[in-house]
Biopython code that builds the backbone (N, CA, C, O; Angstrom):
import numpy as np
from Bio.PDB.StructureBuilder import StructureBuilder

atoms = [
    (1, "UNK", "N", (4.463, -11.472, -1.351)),
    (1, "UNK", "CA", (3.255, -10.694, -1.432)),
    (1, "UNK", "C", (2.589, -10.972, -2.768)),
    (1, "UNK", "O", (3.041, -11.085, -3.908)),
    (2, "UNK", "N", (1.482, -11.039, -2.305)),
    (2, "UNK", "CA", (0.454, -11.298, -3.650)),
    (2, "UNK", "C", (-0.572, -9.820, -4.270)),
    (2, "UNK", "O", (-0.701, -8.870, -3.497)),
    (3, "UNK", "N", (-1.000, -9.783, -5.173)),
    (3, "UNK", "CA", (-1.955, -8.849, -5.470)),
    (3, "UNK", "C", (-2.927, -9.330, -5.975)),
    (3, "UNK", "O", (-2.651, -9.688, -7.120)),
    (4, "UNK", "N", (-3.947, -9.529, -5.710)),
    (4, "UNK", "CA", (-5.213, -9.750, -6.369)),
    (4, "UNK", "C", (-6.341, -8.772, -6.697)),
    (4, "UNK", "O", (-6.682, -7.936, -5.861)),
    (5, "UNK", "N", (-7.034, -8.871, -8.106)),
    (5, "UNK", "CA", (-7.972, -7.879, -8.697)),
    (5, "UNK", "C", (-8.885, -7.854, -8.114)),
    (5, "UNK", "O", (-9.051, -8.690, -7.226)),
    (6, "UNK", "N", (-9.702, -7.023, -8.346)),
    (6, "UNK", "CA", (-11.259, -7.163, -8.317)),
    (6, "UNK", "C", (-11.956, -8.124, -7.223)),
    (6, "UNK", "O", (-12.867, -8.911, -7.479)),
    (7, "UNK", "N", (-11.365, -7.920, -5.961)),
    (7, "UNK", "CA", (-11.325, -8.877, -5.132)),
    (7, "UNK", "C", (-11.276, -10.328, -5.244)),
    (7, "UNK", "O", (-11.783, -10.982, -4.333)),
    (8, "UNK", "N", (-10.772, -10.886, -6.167)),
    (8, "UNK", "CA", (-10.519, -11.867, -6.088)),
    (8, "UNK", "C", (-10.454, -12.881, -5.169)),
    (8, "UNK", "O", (-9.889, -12.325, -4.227)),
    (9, "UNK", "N", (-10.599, -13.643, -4.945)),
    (9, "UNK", "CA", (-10.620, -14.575, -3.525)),
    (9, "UNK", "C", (-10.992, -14.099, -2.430)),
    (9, "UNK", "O", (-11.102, -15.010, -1.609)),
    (10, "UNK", "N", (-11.264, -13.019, -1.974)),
    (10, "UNK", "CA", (-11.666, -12.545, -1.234)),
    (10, "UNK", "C", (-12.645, -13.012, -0.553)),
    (10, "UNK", "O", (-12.779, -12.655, 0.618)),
    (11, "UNK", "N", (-13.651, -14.028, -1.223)),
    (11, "UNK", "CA", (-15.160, -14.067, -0.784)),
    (11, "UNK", "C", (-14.542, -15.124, 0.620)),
    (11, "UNK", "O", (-13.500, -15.764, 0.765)),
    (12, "UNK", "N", (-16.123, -14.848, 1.757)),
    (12, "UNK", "CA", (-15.695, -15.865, 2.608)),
    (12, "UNK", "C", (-14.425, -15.549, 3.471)),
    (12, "UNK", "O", (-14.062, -16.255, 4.412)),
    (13, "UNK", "N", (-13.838, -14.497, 3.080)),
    (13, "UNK", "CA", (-12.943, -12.951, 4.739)),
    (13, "UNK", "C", (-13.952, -12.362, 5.275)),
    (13, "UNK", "O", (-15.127, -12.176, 4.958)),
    (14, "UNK", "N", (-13.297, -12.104, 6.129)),
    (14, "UNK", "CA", (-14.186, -10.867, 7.502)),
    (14, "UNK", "C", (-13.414, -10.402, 7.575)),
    (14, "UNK", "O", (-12.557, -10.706, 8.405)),
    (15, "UNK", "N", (-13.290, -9.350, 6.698)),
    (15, "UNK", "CA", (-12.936, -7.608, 7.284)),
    (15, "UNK", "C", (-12.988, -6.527, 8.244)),
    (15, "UNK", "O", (-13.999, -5.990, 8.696)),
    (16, "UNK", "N", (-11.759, -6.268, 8.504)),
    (16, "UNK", "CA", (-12.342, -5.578, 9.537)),
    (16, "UNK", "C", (-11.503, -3.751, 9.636)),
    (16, "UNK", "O", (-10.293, -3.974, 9.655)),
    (17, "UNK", "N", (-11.626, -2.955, 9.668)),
    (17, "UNK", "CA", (-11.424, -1.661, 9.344)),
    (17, "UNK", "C", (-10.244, -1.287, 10.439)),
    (17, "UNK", "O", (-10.483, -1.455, 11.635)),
    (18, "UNK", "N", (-8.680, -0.662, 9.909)),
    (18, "UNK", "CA", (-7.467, -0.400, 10.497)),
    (18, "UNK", "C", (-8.132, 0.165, 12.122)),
    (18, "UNK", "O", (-9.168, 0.829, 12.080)),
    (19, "UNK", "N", (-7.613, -0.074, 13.239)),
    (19, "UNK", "CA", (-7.633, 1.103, 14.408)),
    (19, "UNK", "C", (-7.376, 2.152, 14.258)),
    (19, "UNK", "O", (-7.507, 3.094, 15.040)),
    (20, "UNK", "N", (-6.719, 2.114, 12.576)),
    (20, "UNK", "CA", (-6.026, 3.658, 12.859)),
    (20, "UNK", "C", (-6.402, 4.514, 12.141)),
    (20, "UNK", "O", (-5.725, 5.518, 11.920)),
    (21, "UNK", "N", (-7.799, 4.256, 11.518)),
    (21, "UNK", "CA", (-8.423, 4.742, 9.901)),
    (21, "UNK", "C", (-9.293, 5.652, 10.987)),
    (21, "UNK", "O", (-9.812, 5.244, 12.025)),
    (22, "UNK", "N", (-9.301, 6.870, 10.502)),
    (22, "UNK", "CA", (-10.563, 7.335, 10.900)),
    (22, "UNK", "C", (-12.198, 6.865, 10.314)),
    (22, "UNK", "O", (-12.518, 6.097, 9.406)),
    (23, "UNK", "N", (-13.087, 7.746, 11.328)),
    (23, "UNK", "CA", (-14.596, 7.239, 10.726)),
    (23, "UNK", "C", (-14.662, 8.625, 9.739)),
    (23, "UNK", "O", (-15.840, 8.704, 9.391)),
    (24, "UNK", "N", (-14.215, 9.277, 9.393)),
    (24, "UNK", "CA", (-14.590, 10.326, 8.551)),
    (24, "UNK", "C", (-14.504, 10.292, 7.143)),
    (24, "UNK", "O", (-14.799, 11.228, 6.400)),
    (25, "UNK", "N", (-14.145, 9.327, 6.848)),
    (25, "UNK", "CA", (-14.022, 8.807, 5.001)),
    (25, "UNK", "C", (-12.837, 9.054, 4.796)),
    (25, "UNK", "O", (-13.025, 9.932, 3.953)),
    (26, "UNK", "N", (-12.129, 9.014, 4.852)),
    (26, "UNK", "CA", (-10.695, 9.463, 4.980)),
    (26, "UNK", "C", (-10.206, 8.388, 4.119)),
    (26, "UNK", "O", (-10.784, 7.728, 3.256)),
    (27, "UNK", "N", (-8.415, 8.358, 4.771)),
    (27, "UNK", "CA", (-7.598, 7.059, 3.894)),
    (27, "UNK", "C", (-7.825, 5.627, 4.857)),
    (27, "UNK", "O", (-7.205, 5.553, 5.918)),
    (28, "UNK", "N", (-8.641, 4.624, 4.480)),
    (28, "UNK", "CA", (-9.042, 3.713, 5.412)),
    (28, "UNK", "C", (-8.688, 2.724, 4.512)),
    (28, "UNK", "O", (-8.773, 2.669, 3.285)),
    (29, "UNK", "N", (-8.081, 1.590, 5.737)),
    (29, "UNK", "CA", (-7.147, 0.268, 5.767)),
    (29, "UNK", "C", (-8.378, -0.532, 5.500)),
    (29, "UNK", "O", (-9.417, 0.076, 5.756)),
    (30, "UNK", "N", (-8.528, -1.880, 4.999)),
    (30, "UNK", "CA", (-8.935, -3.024, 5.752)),
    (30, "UNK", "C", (-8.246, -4.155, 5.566)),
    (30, "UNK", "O", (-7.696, -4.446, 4.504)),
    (31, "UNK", "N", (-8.242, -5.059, 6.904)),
    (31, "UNK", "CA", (-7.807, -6.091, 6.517)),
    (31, "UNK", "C", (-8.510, -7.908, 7.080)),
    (31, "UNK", "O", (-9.464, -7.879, 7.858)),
    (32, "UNK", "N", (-8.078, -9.029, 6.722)),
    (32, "UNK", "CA", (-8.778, -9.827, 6.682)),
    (32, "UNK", "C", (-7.611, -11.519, 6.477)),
    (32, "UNK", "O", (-7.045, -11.980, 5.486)),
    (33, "UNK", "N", (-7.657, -11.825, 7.403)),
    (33, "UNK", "CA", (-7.013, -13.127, 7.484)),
    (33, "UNK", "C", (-7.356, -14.655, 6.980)),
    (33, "UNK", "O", (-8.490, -14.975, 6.622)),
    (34, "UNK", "N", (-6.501, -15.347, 6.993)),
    (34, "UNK", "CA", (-7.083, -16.644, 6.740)),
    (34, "UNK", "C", (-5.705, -17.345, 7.075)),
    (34, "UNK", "O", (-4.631, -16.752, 7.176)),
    (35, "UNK", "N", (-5.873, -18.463, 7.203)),
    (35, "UNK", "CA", (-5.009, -19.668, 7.510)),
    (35, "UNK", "C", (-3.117, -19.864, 7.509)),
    (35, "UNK", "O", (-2.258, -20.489, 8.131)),
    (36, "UNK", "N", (-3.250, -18.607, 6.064)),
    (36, "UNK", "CA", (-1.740, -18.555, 5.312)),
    (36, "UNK", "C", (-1.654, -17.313, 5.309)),
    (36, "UNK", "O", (-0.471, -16.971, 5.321)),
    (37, "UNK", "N", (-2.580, -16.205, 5.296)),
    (37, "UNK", "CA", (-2.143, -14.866, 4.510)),
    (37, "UNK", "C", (-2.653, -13.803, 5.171)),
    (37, "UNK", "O", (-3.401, -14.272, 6.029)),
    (38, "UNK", "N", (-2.650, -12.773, 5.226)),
    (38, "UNK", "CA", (-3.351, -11.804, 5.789)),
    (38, "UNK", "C", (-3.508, -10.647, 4.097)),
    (38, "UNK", "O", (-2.642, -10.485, 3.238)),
    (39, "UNK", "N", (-4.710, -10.137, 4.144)),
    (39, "UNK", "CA", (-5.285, -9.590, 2.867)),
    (39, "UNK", "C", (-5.475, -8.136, 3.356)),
    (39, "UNK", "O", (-6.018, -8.006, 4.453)),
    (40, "UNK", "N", (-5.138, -7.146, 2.756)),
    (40, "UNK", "CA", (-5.082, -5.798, 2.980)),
    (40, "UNK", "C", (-5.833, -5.241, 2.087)),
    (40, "UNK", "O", (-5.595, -5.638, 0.947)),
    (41, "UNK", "N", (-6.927, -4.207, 2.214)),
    (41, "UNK", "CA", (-7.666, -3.649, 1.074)),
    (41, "UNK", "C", (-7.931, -2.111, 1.258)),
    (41, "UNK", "O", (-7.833, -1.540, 2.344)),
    (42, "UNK", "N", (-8.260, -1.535, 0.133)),
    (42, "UNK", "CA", (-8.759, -0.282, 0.593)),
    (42, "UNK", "C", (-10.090, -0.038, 0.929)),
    (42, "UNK", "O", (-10.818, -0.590, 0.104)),
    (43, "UNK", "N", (-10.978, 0.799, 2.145)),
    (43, "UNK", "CA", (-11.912, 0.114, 1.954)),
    (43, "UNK", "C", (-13.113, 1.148, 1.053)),
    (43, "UNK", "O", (-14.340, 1.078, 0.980)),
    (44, "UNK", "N", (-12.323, 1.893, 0.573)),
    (44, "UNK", "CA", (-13.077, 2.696, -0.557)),
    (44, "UNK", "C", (-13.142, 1.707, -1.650)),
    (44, "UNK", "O", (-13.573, 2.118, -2.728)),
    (45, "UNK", "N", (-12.856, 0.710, -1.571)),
    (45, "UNK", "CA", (-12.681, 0.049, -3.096)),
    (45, "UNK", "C", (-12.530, -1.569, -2.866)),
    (45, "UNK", "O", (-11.673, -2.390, -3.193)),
    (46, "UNK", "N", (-13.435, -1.619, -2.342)),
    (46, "UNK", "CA", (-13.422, -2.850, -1.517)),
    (46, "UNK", "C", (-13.440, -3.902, -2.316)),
    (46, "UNK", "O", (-12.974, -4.960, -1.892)),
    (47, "UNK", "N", (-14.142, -3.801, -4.027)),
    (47, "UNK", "CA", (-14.154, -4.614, -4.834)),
    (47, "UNK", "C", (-12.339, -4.645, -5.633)),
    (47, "UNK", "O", (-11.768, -5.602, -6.154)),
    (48, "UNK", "N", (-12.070, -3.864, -5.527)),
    (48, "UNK", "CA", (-10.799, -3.517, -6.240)),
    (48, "UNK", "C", (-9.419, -4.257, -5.433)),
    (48, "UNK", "O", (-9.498, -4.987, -4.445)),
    (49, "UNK", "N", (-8.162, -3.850, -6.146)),
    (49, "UNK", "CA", (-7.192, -4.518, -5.914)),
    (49, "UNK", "C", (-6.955, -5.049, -4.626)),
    (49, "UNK", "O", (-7.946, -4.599, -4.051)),
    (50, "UNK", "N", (-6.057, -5.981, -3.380)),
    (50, "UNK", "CA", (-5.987, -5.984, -2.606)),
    (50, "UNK", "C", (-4.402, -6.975, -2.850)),
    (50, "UNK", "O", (-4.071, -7.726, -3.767)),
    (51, "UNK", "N", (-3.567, -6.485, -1.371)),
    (51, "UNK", "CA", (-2.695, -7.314, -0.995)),
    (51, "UNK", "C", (-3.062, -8.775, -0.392)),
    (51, "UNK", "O", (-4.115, -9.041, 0.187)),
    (52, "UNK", "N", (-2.232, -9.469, -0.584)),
    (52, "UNK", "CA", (-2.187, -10.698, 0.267)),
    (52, "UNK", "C", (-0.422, -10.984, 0.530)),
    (52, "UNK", "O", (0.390, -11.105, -0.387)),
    (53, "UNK", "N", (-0.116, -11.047, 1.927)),
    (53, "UNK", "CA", (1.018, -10.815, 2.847)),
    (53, "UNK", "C", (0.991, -12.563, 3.254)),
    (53, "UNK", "O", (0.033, -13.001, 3.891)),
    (54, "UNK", "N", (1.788, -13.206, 2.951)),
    (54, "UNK", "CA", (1.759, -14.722, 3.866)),
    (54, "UNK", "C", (2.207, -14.168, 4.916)),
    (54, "UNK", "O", (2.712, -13.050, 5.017)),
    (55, "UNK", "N", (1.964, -15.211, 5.986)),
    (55, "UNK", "CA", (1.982, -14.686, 7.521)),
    (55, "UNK", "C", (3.255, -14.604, 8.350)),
    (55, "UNK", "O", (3.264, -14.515, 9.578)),
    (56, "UNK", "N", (3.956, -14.628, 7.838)),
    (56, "UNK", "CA", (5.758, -15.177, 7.887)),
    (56, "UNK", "C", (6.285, -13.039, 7.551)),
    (56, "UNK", "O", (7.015, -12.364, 8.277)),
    (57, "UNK", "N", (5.661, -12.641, 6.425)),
    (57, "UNK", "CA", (6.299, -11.555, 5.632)),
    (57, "UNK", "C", (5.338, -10.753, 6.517)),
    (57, "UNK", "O", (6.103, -9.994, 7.112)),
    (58, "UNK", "N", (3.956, -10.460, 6.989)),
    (58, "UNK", "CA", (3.574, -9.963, 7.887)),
    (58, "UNK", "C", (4.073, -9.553, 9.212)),
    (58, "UNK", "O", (4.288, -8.427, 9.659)),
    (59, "UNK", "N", (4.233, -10.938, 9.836)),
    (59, "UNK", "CA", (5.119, -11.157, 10.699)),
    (59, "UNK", "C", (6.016, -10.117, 11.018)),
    (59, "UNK", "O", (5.975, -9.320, 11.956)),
    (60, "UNK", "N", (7.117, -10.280, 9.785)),
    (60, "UNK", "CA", (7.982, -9.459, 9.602)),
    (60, "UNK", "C", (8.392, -8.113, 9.426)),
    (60, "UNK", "O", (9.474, -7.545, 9.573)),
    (61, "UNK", "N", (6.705, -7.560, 8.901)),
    (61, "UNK", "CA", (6.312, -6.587, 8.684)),
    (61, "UNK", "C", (5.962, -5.538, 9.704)),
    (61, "UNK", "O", (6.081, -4.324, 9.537)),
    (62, "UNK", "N", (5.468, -6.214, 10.892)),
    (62, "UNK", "CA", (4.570, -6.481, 11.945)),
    (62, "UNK", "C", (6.203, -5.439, 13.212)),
    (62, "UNK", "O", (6.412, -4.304, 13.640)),
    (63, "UNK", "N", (6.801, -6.653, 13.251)),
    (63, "UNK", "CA", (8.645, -6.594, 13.466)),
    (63, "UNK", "C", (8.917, -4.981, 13.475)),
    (63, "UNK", "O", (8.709, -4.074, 14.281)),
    (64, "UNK", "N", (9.591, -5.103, 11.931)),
    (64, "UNK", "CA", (9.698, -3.748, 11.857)),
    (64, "UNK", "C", (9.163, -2.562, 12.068)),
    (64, "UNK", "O", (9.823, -1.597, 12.455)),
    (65, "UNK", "N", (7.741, -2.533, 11.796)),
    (65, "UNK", "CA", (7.210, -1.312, 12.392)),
    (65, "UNK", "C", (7.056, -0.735, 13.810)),
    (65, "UNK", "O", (6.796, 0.412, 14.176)),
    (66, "UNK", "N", (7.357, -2.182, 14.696)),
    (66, "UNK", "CA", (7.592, -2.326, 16.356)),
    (66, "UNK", "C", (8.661, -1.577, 16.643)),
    (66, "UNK", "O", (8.751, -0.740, 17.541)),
    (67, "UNK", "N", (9.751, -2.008, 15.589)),
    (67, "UNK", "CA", (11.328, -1.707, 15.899)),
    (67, "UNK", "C", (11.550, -0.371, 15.525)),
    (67, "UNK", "O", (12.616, 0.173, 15.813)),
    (68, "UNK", "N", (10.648, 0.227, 14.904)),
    (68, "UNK", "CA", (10.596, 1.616, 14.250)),
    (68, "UNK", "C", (11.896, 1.616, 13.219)),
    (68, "UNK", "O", (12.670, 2.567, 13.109)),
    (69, "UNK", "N", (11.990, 0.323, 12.459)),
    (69, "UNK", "CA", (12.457, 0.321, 11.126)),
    (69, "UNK", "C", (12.248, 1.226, 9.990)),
    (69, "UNK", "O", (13.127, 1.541, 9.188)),
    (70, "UNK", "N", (11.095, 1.604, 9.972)),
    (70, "UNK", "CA", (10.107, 1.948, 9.174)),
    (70, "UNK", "C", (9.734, 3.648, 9.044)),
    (70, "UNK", "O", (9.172, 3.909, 10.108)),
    (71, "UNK", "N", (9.785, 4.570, 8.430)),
    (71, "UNK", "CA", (8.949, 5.934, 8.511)),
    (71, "UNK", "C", (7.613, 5.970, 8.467)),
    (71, "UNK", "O", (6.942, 5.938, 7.435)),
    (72, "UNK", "N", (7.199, 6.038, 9.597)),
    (72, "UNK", "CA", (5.801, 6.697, 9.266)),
    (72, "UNK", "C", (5.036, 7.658, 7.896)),
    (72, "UNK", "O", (3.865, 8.028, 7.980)),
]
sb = StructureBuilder()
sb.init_structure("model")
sb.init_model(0)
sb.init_chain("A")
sb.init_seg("    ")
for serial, (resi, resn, name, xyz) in enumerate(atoms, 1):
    if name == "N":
        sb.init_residue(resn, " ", resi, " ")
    sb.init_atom(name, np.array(xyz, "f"), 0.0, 1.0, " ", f" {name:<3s}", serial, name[0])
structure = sb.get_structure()
């Protein structure tokens, strides 16, 4: 996993807002793919920090939350 500032690399993603975020301003996901990584942001802060997940650790990520590894 990566972290990048101030959106960093970011430019040139299409974002697109969690299924699971409400529309009410709430705590809202976004996220945004590319070739190697999948990029996670907040989207209150869209300029601000963001994950980057290579697609392997996603994957995996992806896995566990299926398997209910994971707490909600």
């Amino acid at each position: 996993m990566n972290i990048k500032q101030d959106g960093a690399g970011a430019s040139g993603l299409t974002w697109f807002k969690s299924s699971y975020s409400s529309s009410e301003g709430g705590m809202c996901v976004e996220v945004a793919s590319d070739p190697t990584a999948i990029h996670v942001r907040d989207s209150k802060h869209a300029q601000g920090p963001q994950l980057a997940f290579h697609i392997r650790e996603w994957g995996a990520f992806i896995g566990g939350l299926r398997a209910g590894e994971f707490d909600a």
